[in-house]
Chimera marker file (.cmm) of the C-alpha trace (Angstrom):
<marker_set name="trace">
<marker id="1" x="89.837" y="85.884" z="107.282" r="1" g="1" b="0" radius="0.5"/>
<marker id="2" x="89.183" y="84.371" z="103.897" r="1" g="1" b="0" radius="0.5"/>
<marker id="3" x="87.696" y="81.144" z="103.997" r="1" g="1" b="0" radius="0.5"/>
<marker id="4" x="89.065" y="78.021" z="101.870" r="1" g="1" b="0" radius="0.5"/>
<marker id="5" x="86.779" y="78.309" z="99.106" r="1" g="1" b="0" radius="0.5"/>
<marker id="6" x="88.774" y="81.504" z="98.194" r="1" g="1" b="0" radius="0.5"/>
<marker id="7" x="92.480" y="80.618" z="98.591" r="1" g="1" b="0" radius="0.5"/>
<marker id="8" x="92.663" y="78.987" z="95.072" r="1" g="1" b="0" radius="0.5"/>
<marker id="9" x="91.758" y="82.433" z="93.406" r="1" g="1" b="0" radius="0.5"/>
<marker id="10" x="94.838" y="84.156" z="95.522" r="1" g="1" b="0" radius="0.5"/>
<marker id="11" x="97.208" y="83.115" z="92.933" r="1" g="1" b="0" radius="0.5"/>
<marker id="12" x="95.023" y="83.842" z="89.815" r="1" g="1" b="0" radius="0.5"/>
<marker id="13" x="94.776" y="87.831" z="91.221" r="1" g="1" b="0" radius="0.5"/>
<marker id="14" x="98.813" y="87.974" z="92.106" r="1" g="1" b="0" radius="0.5"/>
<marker id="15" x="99.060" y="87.050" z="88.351" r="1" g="1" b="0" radius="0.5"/>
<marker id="16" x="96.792" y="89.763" z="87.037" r="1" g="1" b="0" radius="0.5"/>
<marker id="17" x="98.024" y="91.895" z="89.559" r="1" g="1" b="0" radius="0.5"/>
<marker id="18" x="101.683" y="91.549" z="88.054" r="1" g="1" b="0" radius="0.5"/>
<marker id="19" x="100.725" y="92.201" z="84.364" r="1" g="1" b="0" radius="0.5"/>
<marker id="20" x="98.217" y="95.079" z="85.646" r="1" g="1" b="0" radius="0.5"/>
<marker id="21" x="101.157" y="96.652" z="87.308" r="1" g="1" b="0" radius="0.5"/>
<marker id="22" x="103.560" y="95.387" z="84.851" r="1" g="1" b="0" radius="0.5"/>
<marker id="23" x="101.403" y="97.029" z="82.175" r="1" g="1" b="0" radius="0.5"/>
<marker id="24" x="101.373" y="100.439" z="83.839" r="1" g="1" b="0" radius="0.5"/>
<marker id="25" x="105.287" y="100.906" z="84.350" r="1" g="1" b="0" radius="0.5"/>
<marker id="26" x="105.640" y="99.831" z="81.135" r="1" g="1" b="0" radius="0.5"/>
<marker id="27" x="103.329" y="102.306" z="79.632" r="1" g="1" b="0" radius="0.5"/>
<marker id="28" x="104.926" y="105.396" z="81.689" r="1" g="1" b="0" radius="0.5"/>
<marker id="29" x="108.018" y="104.706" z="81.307" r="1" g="1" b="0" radius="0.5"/>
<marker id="30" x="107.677" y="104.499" z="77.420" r="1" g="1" b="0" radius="0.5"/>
<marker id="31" x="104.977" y="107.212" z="77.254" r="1" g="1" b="0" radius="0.5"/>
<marker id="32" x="107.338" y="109.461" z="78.832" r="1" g="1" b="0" radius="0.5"/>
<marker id="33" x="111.270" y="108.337" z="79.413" r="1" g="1" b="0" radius="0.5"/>
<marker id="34" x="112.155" y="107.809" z="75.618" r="1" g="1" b="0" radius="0.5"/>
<marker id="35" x="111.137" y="111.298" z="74.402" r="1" g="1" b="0" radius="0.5"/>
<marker id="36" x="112.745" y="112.641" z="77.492" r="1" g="1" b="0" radius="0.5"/>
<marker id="37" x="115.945" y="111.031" z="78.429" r="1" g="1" b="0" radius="0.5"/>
<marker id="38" x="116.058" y="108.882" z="74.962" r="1" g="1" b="0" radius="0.5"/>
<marker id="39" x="115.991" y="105.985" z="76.553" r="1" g="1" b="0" radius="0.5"/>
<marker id="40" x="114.600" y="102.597" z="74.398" r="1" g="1" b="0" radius="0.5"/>
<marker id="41" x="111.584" y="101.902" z="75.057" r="1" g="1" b="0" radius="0.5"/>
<marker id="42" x="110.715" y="98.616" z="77.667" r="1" g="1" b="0" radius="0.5"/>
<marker id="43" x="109.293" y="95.047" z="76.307" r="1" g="1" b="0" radius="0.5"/>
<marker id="44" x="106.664" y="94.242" z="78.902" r="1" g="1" b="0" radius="0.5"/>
<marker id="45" x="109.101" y="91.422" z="80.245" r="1" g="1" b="0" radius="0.5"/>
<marker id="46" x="111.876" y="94.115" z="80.808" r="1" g="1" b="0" radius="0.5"/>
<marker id="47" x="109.376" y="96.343" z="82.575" r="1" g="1" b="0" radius="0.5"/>
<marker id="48" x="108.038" y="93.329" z="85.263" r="1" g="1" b="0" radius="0.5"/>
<marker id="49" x="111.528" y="92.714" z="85.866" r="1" g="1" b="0" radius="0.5"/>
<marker id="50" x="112.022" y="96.065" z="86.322" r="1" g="1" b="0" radius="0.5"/>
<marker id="51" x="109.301" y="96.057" z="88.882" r="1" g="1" b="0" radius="0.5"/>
<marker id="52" x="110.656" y="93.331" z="90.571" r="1" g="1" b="0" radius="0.5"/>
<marker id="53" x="114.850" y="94.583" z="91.157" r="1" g="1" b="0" radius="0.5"/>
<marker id="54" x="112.493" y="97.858" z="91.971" r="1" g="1" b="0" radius="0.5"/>
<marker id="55" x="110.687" y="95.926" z="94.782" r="1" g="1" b="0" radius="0.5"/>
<marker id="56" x="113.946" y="94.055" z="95.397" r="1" g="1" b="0" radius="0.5"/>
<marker id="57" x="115.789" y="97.046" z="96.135" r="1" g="1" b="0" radius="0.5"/>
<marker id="58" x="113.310" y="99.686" z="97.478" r="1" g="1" b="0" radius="0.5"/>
<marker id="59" x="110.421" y="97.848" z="99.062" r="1" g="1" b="0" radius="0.5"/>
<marker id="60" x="111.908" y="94.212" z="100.376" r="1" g="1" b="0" radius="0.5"/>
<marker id="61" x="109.468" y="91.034" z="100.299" r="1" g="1" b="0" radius="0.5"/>
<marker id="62" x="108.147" y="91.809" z="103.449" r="1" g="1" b="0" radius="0.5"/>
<marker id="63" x="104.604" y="92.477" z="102.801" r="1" g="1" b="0" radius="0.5"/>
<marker id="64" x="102.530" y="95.693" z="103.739" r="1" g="1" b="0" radius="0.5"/>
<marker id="65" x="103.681" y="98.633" z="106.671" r="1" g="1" b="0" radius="0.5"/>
<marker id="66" x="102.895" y="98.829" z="110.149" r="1" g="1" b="0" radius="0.5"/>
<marker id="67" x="100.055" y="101.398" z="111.137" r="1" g="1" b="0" radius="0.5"/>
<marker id="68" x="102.354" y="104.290" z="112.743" r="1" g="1" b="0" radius="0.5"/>
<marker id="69" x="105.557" y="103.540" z="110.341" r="1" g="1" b="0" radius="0.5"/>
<marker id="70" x="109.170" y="103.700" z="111.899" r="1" g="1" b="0" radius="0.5"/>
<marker id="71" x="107.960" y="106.364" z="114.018" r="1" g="1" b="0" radius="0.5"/>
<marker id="72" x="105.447" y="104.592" z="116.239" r="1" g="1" b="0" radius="0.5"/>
<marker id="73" x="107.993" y="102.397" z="117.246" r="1" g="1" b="0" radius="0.5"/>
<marker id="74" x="111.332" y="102.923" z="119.580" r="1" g="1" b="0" radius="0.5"/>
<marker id="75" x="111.743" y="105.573" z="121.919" r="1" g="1" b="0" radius="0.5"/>
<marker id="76" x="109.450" y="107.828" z="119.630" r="1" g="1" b="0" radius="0.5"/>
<marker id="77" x="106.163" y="105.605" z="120.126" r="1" g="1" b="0" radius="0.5"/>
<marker id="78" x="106.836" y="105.189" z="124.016" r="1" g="1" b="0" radius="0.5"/>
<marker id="79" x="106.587" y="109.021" z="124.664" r="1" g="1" b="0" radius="0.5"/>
<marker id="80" x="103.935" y="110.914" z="125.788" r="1" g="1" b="0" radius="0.5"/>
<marker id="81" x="102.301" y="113.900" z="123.807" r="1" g="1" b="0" radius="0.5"/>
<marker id="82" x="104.146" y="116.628" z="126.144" r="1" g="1" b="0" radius="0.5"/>
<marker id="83" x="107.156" y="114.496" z="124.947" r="1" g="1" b="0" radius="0.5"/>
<marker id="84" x="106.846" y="114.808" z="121.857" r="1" g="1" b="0" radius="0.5"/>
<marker id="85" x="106.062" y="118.202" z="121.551" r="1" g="1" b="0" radius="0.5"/>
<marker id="86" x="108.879" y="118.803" z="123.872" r="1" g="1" b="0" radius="0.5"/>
<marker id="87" x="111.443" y="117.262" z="121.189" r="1" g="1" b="0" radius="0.5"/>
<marker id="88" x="109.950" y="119.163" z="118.216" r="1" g="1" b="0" radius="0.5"/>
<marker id="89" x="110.676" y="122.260" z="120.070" r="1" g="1" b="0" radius="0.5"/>
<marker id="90" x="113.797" y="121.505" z="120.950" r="1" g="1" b="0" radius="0.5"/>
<marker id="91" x="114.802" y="120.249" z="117.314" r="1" g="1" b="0" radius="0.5"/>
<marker id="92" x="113.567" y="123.197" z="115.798" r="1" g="1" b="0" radius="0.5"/>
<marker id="93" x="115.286" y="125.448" z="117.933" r="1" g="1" b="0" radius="0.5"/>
<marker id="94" x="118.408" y="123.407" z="116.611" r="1" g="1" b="0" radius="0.5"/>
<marker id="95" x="117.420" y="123.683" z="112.677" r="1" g="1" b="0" radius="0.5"/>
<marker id="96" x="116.847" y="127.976" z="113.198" r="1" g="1" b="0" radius="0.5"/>
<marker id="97" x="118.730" y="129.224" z="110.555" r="1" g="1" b="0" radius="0.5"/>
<marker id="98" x="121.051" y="131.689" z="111.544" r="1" g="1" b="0" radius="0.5"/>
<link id1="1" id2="2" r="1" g="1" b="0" radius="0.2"/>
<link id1="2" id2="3" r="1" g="1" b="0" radius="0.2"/>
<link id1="3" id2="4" r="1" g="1" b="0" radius="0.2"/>
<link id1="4" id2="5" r="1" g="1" b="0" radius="0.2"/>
<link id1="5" id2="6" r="1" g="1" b="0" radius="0.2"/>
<link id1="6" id2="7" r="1" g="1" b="0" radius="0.2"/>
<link id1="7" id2="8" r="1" g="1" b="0" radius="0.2"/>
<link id1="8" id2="9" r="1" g="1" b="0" radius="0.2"/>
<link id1="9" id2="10" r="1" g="1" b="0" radius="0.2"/>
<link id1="10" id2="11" r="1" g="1" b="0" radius="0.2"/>
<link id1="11" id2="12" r="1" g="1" b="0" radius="0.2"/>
<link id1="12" id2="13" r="1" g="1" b="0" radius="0.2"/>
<link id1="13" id2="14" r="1" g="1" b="0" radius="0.2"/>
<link id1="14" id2="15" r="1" g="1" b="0" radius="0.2"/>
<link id1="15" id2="16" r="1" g="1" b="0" radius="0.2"/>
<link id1="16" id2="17" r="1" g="1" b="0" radius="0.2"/>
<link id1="17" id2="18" r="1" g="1" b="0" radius="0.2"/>
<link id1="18" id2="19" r="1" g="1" b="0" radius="0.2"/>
<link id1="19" id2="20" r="1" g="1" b="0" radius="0.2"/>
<link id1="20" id2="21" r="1" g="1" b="0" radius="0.2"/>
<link id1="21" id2="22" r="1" g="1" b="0" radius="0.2"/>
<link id1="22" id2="23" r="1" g="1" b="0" radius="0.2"/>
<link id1="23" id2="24" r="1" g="1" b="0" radius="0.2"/>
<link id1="24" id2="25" r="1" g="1" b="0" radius="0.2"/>
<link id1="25" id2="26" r="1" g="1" b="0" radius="0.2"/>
<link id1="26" id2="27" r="1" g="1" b="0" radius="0.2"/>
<link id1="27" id2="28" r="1" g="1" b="0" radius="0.2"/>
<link id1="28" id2="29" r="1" g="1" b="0" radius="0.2"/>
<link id1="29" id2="30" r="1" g="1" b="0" radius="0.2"/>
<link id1="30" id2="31" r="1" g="1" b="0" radius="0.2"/>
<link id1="31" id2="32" r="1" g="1" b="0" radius="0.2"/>
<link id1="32" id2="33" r="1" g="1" b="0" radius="0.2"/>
<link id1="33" id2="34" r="1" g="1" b="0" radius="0.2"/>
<link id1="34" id2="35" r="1" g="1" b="0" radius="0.2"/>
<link id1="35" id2="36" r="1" g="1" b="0" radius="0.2"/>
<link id1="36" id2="37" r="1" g="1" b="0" radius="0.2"/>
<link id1="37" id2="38" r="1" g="1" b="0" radius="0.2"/>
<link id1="38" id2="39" r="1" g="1" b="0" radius="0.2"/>
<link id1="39" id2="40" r="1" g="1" b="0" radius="0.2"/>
<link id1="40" id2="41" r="1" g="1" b="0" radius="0.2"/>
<link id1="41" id2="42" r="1" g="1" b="0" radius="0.2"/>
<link id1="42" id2="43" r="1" g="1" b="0" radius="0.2"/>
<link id1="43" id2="44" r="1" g="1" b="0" radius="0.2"/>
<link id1="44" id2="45" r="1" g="1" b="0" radius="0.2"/>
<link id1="45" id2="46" r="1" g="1" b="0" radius="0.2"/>
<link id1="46" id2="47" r="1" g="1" b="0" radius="0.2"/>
<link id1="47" id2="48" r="1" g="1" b="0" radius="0.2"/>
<link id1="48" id2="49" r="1" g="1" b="0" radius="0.2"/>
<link id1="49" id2="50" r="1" g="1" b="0" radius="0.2"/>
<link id1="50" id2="51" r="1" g="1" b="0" radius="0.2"/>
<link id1="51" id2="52" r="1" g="1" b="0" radius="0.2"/>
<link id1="52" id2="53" r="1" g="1" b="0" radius="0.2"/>
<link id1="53" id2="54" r="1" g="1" b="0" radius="0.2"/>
<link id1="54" id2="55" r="1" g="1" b="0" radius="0.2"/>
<link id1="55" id2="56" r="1" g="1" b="0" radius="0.2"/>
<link id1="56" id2="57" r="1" g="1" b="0" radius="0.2"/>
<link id1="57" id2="58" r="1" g="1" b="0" radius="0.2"/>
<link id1="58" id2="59" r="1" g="1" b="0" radius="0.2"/>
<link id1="59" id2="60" r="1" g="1" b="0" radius="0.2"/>
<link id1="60" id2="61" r="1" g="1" b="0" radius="0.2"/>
<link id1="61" id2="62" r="1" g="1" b="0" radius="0.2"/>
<link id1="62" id2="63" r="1" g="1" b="0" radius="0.2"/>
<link id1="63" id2="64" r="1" g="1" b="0" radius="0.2"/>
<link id1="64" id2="65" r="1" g="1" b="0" radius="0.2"/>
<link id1="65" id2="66" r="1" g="1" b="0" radius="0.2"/>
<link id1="66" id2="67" r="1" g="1" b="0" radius="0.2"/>
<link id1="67" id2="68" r="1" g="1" b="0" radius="0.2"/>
<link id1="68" id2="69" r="1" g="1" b="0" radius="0.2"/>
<link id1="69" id2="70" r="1" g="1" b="0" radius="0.2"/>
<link id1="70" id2="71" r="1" g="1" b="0" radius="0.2"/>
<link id1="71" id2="72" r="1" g="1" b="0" radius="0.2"/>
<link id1="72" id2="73" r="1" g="1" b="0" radius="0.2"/>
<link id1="73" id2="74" r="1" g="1" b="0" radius="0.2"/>
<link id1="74" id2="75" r="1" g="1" b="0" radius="0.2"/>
<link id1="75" id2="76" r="1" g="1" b="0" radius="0.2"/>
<link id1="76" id2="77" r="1" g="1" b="0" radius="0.2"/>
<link id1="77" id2="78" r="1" g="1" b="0" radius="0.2"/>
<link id1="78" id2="79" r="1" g="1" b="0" radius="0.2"/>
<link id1="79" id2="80" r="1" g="1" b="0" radius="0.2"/>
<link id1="80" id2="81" r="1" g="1" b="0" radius="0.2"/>
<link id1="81" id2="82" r="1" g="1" b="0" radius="0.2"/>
<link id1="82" id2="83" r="1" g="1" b="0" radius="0.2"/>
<link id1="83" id2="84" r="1" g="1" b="0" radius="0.2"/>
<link id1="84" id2="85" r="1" g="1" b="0" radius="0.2"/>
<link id1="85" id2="86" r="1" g="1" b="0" radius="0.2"/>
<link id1="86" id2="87" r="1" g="1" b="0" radius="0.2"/>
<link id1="87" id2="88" r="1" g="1" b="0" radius="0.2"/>
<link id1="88" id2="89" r="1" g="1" b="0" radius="0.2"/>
<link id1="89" id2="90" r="1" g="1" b="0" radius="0.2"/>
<link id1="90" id2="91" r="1" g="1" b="0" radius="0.2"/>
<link id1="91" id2="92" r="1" g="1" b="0" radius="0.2"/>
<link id1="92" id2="93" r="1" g="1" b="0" radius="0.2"/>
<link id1="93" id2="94" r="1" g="1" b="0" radius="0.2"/>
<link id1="94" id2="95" r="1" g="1" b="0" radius="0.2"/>
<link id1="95" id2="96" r="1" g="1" b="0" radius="0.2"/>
<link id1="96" id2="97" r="1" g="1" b="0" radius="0.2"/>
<link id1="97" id2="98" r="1" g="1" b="0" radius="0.2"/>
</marker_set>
C-alpha cells in the first residue's frame, strides 16, 4: 500500500497526531469541565495521558473496526434477510410493553 519512501514519515504523523488530539481533549475538557463540575483544569501531559488510560480502557490497541461491527459476525452475519427480519419480529414482539 504505501511504498518505502513513505514509511519514515509514519512516525512523524503518529506524533502530530497525538498532540493534535492531545490538544483537543485538553481544550474541551478545560473549556467546559472546570466551570461545570469544578474540576482543575488539565496540563497538556495530563490530558495525553488521559487519552491514552481512555484508549486503554475503552478502545484496546487493536487498531481500526471491522466493516459490519460485532453484528456481521456469529450467528447474526450467517443469516439470511428473511432471518433476520424474522428475529426482529420476534424480539419486538418480546419488548411490547404491556
Amino acid at each position: 500500500m504505501f511504498q518505502r519512501k513513505y514509511w519514515i514519515f509514519l512516525p512523524f504523523f503518529f506524533m502530530a497526531a497525538v498532540l493534535v488530539v492531545g490538544g483537543v481533549v485538553m481544550f474541551l475538557w478545560n473549556a467546559i469541565l472546570p466551570e461545570v463540575m469544578g474540576v482543575r483544569p488539565l496540563t497538556f501531559m495530563q490530558a495525553v495521558g488521559l487519552l491514552i488510560l481512555c484508549r486503554i480502557l475503552f478502545g484496546g490497541f487493536r487498531g481500526g473496526g471491522r466493516p459490519g461491527g460485532k453484528w456481521g459476525r456469529g450467528k447474526w452475519g450467517n443469516m439470511s434477510v428473511e432471518e433476520k427480519a424474522r428475529m426482529r419480529s420476534a424480539w419486538e414482539e418480546r419488548c411490547k410493553r404491556s
